[in-house]
Phi, psi and omega in degrees: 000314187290302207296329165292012139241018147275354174240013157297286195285338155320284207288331159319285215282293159357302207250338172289326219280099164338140182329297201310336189297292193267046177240315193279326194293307147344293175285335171297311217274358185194061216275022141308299221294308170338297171290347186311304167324297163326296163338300167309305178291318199286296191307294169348289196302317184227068169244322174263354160308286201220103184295038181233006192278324180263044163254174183293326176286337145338282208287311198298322159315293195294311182284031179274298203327312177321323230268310203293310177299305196305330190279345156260358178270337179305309160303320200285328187279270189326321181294288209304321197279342186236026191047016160293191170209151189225084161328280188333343215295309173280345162279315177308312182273332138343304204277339186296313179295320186269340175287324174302296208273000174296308201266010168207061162245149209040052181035056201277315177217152164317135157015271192289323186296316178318328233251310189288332186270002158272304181312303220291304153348287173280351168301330162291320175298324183279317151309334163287305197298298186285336172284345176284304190286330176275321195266298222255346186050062190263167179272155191231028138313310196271350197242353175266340201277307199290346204271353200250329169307305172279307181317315192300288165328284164313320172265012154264335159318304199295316179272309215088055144076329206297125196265188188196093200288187175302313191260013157251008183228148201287144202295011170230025105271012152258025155317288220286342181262359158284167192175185164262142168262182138218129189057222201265026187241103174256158148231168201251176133334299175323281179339262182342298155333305165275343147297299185315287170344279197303346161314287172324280181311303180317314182298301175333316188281321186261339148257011180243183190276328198309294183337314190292342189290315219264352184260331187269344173302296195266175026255002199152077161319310198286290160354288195288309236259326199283335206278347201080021168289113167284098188326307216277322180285330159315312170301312159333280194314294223291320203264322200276315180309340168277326158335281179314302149003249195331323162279346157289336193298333155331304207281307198298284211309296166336284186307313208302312181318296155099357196209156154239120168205162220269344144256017191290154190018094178296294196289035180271359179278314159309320184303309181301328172280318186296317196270024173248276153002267163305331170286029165088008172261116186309119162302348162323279126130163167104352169221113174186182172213087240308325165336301189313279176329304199296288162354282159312286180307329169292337192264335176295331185312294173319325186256351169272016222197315204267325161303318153326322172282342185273321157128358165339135172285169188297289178336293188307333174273337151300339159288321186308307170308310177311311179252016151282305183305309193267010169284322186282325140310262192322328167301316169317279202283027172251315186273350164267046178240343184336144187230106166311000000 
């Protein structure tokens, strides 16, 4: 009896709510569908812009563009998810990339030890970030803010400012930037990799206890901790796997590049953040999704890739980013105004 007059007045409080009410309730329980839309609107306008945007060799290009961002918002998306934030992201995958490739160039070492010992780096870079924020209890806005500095530092120290091309680095880092056509439609190795990631981690986040630890982690620390969640070792894990992240991403960027040089992708913390952000995960922290993430880092590309074809300056496409992040926030803090 009680429940049939809790799904009575559920459907009662249901049928008051204006359209607009359930487009917001929607977008809370499935905060993907907003960039999808978007996504959607972006291919349309500049597919009738310049009707060279949607051939295959287009779509194949971009999404190699594509490969480097997606693969640091996946990190940015676990920090975020825990109501954090990671500055670093990109100093991280730099100093990860000139360590691969300084230390196996002109065949000074193997490969694979160049490869494991950059990864092993940024993952210890990702693990510095999480004990500043978990043992000493720093914001972690402020301790990725110092950490994008130092990092940034060593690795233009470590290189010399020195850039280091494709044909002085041993054929498996310059794996990821090889690939298959099909017809004039390529895709890279880098790709792949980044669908695997993003497989990997979507389970993890949706089907372990841990995942479930990182949404209740951000969505109420205090909460999850009274509950017996160990906060702080989440936080940890969570800050050192994005570490690991940032070091395939490293890899990809090397194949992608074609080069390691200690400037490579200047904007990626923005890029990364923006593609977390417009792909629905709350700066908040405790809601998103990766699906969301991939979504996102696809709609910063479409639109850094389809101005360019339009003949847009650089400048202009940094404003354009620039006003999707605060469009996109604001949509964020409108679906958490949602009234169960």
């Amino acid at each position: 009896m009680t429940t049939e007059v809790t799904s009575a007045a559920a459907e009662f409080a249901r049928r008051q709510q204006s359209p607009l009410q359930r487009v917001q309730h929607q977008l809370h329980g499935r905060p993907w569908l907003s960039p999808l839309f978007l996504l959607f609107v972006a291919f349309v306008s500049f597919f009738i812009a310049t009707p060279t945007f949607l051939t295959p060799s287009s779509m194949g290009i971009l999404l190699q563009q594509t490969a480097v961002v997606a693969a640091l918002a996946v990190g940015q998306t676990l920090v975020i998810l825990t109501a954090g934030i990671d500055l670093s992201v990109g100093a991280v995958m730099v100093l990860s990339m000139m360590v691969m490739a300084t230390l196996s160039r002109d065949d000074g070492m193997p490969g694979i030890l160049g490869l494991a010992i950059g990864l092993l780096l940024a993952t210890g870079a990702g693990a510095l970030n999480g004990l500043l924020v978990t043992r000493i209890n720093l914001p972690p806005f402020i301790v990725t803010l110092g950490t994008l500095s130092i990092f940034t530092a060593i690795a233009l120290l470590y290189s010399g400012g020195e850039s280091i091309q494709a044909n002085h680095l041993p054929d498996l880092l310059n794996f990821l930037g090889q690939g298959f056509g099909i017809g004039s439609f390529r895709l890279t190795w880098g790709i792949v990799l980044v669908i695997l990631i993003y497989a990997v981690i979507g389970f993890v986040l949706s089907q372990t206890a841990w995942g479930r630890y990182v949404y209740a982690v951000g969505d109420d620390p205090e909460s999850a901790r009274l509950s017996g969640v160990p906060s702080k070792r989440i936080l940890l894990a969570v800050y050192t796997v994005a570490g690991l992240i940032y070091g395939l991403a490293a890899w990809i960027l090397i194949g992608r590049a074609g080069a390691a040089t200690p400037n490579a992708f200047p904007d990626a913390n923005l890029a990364s953040i923006t593609a977390v952000v417009i792909g629905g995960t709350s700066l908040f922290g405790g809601r998103g999704r990766l699906v969301g993430t991939l979504i996102g880092a696809l709609i910063v590309q479409t639109l850094q890739f389809g101005l360019s074809q339009m003949g847009v300056d650089q400048q202009w496409r940094v404003l354009a980013t620039g006003i999707l992040v605060i469009i996109a926030v604001a949509v964020d803090q409108w679906i958490r105004k949602v009234k169960a």
